[in-house]
GULO-835156 format. One line per 2 residues: number of its first residue (from 1); their letters; for each residue z, x, y of C-alpha. Coordinates in steps of 0.1 Angstrom, whole numbers. Each point is the difference from the previous one (the first is absolute). Layout:
NUM = a = Z:X:Y ~ ... $
This chain:
1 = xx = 927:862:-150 ~ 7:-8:37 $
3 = xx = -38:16:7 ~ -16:-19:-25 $
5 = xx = 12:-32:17 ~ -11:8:32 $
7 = xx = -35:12:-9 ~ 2:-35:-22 $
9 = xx = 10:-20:33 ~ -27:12:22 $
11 = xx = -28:-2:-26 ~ 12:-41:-1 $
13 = xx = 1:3:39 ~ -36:14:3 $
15 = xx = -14:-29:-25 ~ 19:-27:19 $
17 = xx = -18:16:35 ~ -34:2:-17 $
19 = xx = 5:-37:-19 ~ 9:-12:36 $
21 = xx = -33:20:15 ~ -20:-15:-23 $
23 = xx = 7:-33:2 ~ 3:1:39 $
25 = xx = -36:15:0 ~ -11:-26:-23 $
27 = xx = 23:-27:21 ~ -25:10:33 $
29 = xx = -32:1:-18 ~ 9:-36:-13 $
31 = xx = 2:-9:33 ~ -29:14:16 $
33 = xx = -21:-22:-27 ~ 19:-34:-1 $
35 = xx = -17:-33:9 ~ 8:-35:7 $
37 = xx = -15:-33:4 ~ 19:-26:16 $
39 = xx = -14:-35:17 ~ 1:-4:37 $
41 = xx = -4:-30:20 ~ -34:-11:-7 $
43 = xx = -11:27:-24 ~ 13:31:-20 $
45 = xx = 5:41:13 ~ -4:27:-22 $
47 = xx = 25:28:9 ~ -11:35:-6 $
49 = xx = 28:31:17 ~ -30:10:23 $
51 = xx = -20:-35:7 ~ 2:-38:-10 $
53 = xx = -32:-26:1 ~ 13:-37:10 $
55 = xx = -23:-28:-16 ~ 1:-27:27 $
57 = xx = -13:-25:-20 ~ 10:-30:33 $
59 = xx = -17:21:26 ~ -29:14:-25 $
61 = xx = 10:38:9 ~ 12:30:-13 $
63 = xx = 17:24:19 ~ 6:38:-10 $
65 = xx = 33:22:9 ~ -3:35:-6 $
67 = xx = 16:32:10 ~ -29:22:-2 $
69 = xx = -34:-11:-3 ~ -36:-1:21 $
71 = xx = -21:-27:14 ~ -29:-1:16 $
73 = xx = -28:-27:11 ~ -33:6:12 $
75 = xx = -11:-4:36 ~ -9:-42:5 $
77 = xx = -16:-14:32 ~ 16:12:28 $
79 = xx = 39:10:-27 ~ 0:35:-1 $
81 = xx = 6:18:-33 ~ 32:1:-13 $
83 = xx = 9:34:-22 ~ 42:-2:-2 $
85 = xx = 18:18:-27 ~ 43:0:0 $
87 = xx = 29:-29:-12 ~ -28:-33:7 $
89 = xx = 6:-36:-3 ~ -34:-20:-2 $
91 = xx = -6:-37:-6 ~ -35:-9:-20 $
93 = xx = -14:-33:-6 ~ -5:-8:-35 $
95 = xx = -33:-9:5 ~ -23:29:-11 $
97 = xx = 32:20:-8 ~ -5:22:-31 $
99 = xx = 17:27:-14 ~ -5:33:-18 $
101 = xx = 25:21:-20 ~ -14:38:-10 $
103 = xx = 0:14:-26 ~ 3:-34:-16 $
105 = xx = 39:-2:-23 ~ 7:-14:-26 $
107 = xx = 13:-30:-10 ~ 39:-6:8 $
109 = xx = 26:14:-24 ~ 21:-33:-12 $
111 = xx = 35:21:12 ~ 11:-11:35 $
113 = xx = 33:25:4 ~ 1:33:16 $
115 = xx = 6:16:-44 ~ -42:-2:5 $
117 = xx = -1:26:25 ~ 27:21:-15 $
119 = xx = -20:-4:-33 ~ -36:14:16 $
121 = xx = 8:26:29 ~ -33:12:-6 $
123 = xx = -16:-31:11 ~ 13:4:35 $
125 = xx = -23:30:10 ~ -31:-25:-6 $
127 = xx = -9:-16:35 ~ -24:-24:6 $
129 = xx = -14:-16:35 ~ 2:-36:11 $
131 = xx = -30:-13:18 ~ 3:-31:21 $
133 = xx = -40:-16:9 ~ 2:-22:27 $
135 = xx = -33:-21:9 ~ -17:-6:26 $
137 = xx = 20:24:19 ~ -11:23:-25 $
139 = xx = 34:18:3 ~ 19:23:-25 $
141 = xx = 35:7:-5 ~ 4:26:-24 $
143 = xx = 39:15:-16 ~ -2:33:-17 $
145 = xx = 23:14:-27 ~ 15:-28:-17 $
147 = xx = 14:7:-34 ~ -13:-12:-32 $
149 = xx = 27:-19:-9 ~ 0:-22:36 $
151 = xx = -37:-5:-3 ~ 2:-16:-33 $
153 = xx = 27:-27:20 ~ -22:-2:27 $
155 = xx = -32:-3:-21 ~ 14:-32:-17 $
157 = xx = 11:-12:35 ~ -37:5:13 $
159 = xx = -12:-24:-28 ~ 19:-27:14 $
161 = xx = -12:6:34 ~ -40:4:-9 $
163 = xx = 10:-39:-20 ~ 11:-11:32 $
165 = xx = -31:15:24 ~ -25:-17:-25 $
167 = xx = 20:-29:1 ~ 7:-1:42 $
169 = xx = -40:13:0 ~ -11:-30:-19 $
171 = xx = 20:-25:24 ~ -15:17:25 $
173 = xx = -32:-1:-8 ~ 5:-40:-6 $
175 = xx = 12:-3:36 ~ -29:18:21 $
177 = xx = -24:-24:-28 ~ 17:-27:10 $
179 = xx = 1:6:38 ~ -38:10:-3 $
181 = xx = -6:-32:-9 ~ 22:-21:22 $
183 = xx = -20:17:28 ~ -34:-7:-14 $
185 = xx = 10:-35:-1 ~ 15:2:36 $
187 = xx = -36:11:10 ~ -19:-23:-16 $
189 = xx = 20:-28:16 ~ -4:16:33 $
191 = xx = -40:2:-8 ~ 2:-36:-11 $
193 = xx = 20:-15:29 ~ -23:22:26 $
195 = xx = -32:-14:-18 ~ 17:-37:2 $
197 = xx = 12:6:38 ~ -33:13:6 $
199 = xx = -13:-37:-12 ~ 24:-17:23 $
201 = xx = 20:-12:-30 ~ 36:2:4 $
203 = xx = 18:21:-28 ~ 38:-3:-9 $
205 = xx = 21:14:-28 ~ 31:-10:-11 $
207 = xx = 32:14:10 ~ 12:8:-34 $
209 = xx = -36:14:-15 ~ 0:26:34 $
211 = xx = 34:12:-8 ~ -4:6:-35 $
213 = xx = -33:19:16 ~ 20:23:21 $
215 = xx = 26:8:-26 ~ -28:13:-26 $
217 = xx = -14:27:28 ~ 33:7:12 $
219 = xx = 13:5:-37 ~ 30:-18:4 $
221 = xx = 18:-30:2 ~ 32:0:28 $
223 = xx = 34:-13:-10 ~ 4:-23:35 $
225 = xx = -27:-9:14 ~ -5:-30:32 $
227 = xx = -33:-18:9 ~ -11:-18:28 $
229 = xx = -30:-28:8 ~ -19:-10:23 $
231 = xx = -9:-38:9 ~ -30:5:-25 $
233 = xx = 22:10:-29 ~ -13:36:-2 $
235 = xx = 21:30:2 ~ 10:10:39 $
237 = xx = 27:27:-11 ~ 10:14:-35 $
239 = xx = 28:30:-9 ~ 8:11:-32 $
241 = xx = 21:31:-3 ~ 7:20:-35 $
243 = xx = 38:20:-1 ~ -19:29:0 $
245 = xx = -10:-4:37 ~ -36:-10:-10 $
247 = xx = -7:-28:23 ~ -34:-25:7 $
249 = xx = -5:-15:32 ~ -21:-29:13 $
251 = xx = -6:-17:33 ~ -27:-15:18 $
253 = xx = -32:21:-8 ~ 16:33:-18 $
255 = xx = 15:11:-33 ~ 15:31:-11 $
257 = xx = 12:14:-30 ~ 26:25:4 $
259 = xx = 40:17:4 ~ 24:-1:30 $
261 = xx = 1:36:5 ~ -4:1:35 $
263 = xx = -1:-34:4 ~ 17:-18:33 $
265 = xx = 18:-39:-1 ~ 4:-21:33 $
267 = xx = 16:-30:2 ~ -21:-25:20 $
269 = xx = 4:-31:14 ~ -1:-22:-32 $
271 = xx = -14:32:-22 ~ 1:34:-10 $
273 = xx = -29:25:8 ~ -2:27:-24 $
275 = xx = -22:32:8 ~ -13:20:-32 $
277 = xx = -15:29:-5 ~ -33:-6:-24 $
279 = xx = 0:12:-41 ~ -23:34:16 $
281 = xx = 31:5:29 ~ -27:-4:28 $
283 = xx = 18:9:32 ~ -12:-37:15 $
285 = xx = 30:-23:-9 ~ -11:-39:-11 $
287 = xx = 23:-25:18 ~ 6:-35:-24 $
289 = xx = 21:-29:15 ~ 19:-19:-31 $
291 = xx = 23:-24:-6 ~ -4:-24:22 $
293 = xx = 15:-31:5 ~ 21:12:-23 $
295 = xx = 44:-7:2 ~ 13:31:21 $
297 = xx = 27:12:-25 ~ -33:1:-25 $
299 = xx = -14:20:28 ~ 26:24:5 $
301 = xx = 7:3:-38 ~ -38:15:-6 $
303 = xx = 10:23:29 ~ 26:15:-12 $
305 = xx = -14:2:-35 ~ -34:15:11 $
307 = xx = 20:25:21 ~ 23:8:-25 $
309 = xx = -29:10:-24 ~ -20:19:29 $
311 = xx = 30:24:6 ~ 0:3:-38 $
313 = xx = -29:18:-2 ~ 3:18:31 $
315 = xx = 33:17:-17 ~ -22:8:-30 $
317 = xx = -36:13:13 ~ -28:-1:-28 $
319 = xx = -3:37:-23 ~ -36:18:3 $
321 = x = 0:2:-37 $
């Protein structure tokens, strides 16, 4: 009797063990195929165990995290190739970005909890290959192995993200149309007032019309800006600055369009002089001399501003990608 309790006891014993096995194994293959998609400021991350896509929706990027995956880019003007393969972390612009899954899944089971894995074990041996396209870089980011079951999440994540590029592609698009045509009209007012010049007839243009003018080919419109005239009521000096650092400059015959990376602020005697780099980085620095006449603690407050934005970008350089 006493032996046919014991044998009893440790056949319940070796169940129990192999129920706990079991569910342990199934436990860690759950979470080797769980996702998530969660916002972030200015966009949404999808989180995969070995990589996670941000959509930076603000800053029209997306940047890839992944533990194991290769890159490469073809050879450009004087870049070498780049051929990297290991844990990456690569930032795309959304323009030209698109995206290939292979072999294609299928659509998204409707269960969201880890019983869906449990349910199909089989599915996890299917693996499938993430493709990232990146133009006109013409780089490629591609992740190998990933289950079934996290490229079906993924797969309905990517539809959100090629939404987006069409969308961020079409604004774009809009915005090189409509500085294409702010700088044919720019010419053809330069060609008319050289014809009229070349008549002897004087030829003015308001203040207000040659701002507007400089915003359209600089594509955008600064949240302070200062103006100055002359005795003739026609612009002598002009600042607009953008939070982003994008900055135009005018004074006396010169007018640039571009950022204060690199850029260097005097104070003067009754103005500031401000040296900027051009929109192509040309080594040459142009020097502009604004704000003058202006109340010194006016002066001193565009100083500190515009230095506080040019350090800003210095802290976060510009990605290749």
């Amino acid at each position: 009797m006493s032996g046919s309790i014991d044998w009893l006891w440790w056949c319940v014993c070796a169940v129990f063990v192999l129920a706990v096995a079991v569910y342990l194994l199934a436990e860690l293959q759950a979470y080797g195929l769980r996702t998530a998609v969660a916002k972030i400021p200015g966009g949404q991350r999808f989180t995969a165990r070995a990589f996670s896509v941000d959509m930076l929706r603000s800053a029209g990027k997306l940047r890839v995290k992944t533990r194991q995956a290769h890159y490469s880019q073809p050879a450009q003007d004087e870049q070498a190739p780049i051929d990297k393969t290991g844990p990456l972390d690569v930032t795309f612009e959304a323009v030209g970005l698109r995206i290939d899954i292979a072999p294609l899944p299928r659509a998204p089971a409707p269960a969201h909890t880890a019983f869906w894995a449990h349910a199909a074990p089989w599915r996890a041996g299917q693996k499938h290959s993430v493709t990232f396209h990146a133009a006109p870089a013409q780089a490629t980011l591609r992740l190998d192995n990933v289950p079934t079951h996290v490229a079906e999440r993924f797969w309905a994540f990517a539809k959100q993200v090629e939404v987006w590029v069409e969308r961020t592609e079409q604004q774009h698009e809009e915005q090189l149309r409509a500085q294409a045509a702010a700088q044919r009209e720019a010419e053809e007012l330069a060609a008319s007032r050289a014809a009229a010049k070349a008549k002897g007839k004087a030829v003015s243009i308001p203040p207000e019309e040659q701002i507007a003018q400089w915003r359209r080919v600089a594509g955008f419109t600064g949240s302070s800006s200062e103006i100055g005239l002359d005795s003739n009521g026609q612009i002598d000096w002009f600042i607009d600055l953008d939070p982003t650092g994008r900055i135009t400059l005018h004074s006396g015959k010169q007018t640039a369009h571009t950022t204060l990376r690199g850029a260097t602020i005097t104070s003067l005697g009754g103005e500031l002089e401000i040296n900027v780099l051009d929109a192509d980085d040309h080594p040459d620095p142009h020097s502009f001399r604004v704000l003058k006449n202006m109340p010194p603690d006016v002066r001193r407050a565009w100083k500190e501003r515009l230095e506080m934005l040019r350090d800003s970008l210095k802290r976060s350089p510009l990605r290749p990608l």
